[in-house]
C-alpha positions in Angstrom: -11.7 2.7 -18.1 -8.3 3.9 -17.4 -7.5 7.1 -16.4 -4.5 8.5 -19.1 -4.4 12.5 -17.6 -6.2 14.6 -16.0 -6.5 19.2 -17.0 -3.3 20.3 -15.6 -4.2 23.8 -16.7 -3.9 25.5 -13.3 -0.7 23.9 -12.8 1.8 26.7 -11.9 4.9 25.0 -11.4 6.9 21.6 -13.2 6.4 18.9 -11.1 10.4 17.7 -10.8 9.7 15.7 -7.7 7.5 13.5 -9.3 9.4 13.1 -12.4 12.2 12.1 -9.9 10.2 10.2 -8.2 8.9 8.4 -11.1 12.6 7.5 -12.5 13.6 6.3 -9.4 11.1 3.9 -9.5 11.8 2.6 -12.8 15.5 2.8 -12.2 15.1 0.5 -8.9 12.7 -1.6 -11.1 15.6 -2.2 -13.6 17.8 -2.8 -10.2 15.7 -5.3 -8.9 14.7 -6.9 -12.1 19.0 -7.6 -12.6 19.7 -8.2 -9.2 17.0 -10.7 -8.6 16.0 -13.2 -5.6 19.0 -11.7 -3.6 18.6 -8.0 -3.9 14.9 -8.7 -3.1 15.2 -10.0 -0.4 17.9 -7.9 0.9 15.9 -4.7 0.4 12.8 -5.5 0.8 10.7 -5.1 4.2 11.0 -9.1 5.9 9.1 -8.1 9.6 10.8 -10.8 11.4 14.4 -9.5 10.2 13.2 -5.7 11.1 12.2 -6.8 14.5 15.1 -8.8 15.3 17.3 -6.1 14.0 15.9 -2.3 13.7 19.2 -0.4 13.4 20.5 -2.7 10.9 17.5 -3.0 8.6 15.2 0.1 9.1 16.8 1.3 5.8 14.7 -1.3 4.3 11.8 0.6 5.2 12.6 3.5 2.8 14.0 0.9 -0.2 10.8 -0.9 -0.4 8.8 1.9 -1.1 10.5 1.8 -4.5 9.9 -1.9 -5.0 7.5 -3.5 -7.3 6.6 -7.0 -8.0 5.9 -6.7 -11.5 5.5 -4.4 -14.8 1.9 -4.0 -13.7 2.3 -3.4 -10.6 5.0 -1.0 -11.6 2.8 0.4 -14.3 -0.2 1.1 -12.9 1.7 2.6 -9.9 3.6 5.2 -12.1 0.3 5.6 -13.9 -1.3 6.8 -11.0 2.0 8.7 -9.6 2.0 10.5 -13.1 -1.4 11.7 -12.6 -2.1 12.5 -9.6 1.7 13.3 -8.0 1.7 16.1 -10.2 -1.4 18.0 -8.7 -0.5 17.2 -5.4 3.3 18.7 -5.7 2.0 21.8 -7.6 -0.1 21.8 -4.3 2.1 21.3 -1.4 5.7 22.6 -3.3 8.5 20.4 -4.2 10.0 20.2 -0.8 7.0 19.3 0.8 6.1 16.8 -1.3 8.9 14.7 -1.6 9.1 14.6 2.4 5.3 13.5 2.1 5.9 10.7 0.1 8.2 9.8 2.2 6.0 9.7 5.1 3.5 8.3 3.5 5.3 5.2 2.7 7.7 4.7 5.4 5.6 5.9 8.5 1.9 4.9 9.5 0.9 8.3 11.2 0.4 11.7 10.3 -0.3 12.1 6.8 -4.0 10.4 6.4 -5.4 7.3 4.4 -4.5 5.5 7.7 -6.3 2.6 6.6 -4.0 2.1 3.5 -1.2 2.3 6.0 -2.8 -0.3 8.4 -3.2 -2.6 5.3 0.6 -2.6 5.0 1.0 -3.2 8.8 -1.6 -5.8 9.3 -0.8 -7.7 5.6 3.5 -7.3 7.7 1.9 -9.4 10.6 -0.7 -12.3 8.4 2.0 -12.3 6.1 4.6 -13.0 9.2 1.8 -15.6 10.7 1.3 -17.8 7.5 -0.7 -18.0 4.7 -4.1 -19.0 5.7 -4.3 -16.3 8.2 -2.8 -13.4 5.2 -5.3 -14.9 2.6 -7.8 -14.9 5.7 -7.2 -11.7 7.2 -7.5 -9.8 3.6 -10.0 -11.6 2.4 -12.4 -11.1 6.0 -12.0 -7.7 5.9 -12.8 -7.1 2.4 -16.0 -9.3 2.8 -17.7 -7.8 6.3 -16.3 -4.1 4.8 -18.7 -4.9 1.9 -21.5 -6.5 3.4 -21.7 -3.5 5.9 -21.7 -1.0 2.8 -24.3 -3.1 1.1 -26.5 -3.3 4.3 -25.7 0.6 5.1 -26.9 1.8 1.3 -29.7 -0.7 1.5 -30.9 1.0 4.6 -30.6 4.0 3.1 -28.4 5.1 6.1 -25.9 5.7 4.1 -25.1 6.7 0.5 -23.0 5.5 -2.2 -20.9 8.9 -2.5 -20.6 8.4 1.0 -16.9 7.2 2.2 -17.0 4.7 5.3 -14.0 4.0 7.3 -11.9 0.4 6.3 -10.2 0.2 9.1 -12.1 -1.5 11.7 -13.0 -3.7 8.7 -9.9 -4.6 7.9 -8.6 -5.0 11.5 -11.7 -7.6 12.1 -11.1 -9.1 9.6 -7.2 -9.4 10.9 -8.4 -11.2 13.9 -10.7 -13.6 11.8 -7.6 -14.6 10.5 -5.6 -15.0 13.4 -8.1 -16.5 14.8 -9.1 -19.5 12.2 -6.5 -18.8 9.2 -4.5 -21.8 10.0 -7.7 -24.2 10.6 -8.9 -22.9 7.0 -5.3 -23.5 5.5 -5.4 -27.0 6.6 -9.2 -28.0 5.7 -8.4 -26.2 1.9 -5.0 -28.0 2.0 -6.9 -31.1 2.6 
């Protein structure tokens, strides 16, 4: 099932930051579609080019917040923007809003679902190390997250409605990457 709306009815205001956000994102989509491999990979976050030059490329932190590697991916994100982007700017105000979607793309502190920021930052450095440690890292933290829910409801310590930190999934399964992505890459590469 895909969510298409939700009951706006206590909305007060018109949410013009979202709309503005959402046209941006289609405009840059367009951008990028035309520009191609170059305009990619010019704007887009590359952590080794970031490290080796900050001043230089930190813009690129901003400009791929508005990237998207595909209509789906673009799609569902507008989707989802449409929604819920709305509620939250009739919530916060329009100046508030736009500088929280701001911060919640370009900086990993401050404004909650840390662990959805830690994915970006921790998918940066697999991505950074090599394949077999990316497909390792994601895939290990995904797996002992969800055996740990499965043994926790099981137990009956916790709850299905209950919400369990990712994080320290995700970062163990980071270092199971690190730590035997590249041995893994070369037994499934043969």
């Amino acid at each position: 099932m895909f969510p298409i709306g939700d009951d706006d009815s206590a909305e007060r205001s018109v949410p013009i930051v979202t709309y503005v956000l959402i046209a941006l994102n289609v405009l840059f989509f367009f951008v990028e579609l035309s520009g191609g491999d170059p305009f990619i990979e010019r704007w887009s976050v590359v952590p080794r080019r970031l490290t080796a030059n900050p001043g230089a490329d930190f813009i690129t932190v901003f400009t791929s917040m508005f990237m998207h590697g595909g209509w789906l991916h673009l799609g569902g994100n507008m989707l989802y923007l449409w929604i819920f982007g709305d509620n939250v700017e009739d919530r916060f105000g329009h100046a508030k809003f736009a500088v929280f979607y701001v911060l919640w793309f370009a900086f990993p502190r401050g404004v909650g679902f840390g662990d959805v920021r830690l994915s970006g930052l921790l998918g940066l450095a697999l991505g950074w190390l090599g394949w077999g440690e990316f497909a390792s890292g994601l895939y290990g933290g995904f797996f002992l997250g969800s055996v740990v829910g499965i043994v926790l409801i099981a137990t009956r310590v916790m709850t299905r409605k209950q919400m369990v930190p990712f994080g320290p999934f995700m970062l163990a399964g980071a270092l199971a990457g690190v730590l035997l992505g590249a041995p893994l890459e070369r037994l499934y590469a043969g």
